[in-house]
N, C-alpha and C positions, 0 to 999 in steps of 0.2 A: 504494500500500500504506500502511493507517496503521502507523504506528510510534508507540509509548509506553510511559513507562515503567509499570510496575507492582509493587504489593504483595500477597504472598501471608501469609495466617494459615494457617498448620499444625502439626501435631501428630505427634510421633515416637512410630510404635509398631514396637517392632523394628528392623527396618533398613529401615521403610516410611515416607514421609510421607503422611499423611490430611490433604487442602486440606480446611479449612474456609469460608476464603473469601480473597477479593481485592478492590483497589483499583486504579483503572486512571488515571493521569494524564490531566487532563482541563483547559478552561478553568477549572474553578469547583475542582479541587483538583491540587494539584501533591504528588505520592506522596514524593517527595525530603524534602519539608520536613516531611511526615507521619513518615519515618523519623528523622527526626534529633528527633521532639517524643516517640516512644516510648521508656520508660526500657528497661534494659539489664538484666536482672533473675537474670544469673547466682549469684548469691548467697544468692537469696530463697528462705525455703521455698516457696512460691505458686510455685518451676518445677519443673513437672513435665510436661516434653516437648511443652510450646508452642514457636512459632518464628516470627519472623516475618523474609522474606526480601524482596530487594531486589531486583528485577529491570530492565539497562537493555533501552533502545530494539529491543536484536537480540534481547530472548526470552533474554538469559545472567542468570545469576545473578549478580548483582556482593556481594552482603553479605547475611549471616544474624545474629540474633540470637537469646538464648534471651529469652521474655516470660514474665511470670505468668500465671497462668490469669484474672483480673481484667481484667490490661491485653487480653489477646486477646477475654473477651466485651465489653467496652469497645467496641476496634476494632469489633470486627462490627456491631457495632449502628449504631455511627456510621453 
């Protein structure tokens, strides 16, 4: 079975999450060090129900934060 970590972009509507995309631990990127390089943007007008979460090895959610709408079309593209 592979096991790895991964990152989820999403979007709070309601009490719904809408996945925009994801990031999956790999040789060429490590998602760990990708979350710790994303700022933390609860403060900012630019949050408006972006999220980016942290998922470990078993598929759990280990950590959420809120992101700007900038830093999330960012991600993606990346």
């Amino acid at each position: 079975m592979l096991r790895q970590s991964k990152l989820l972009v999403w979007y709070k509507v309601a009490s719904q999450k809408v996945v925009l995309g994801e990031a999956l631990s790999s040789d060429k990127q490590d998602v760990v060090s990708m979350w710790h390089q994303v700022p933390f943007d609860i403060n900012s007008a630019n949050y408006n129900g972006y999220r980016l979460s942290l998922f470990d090895d078993d598929g759990r959610e280990i950590a959420d934060k809120p992101i700007s709408v900038l830093t999330a079309d960012e991600f993606l593209q990346g």
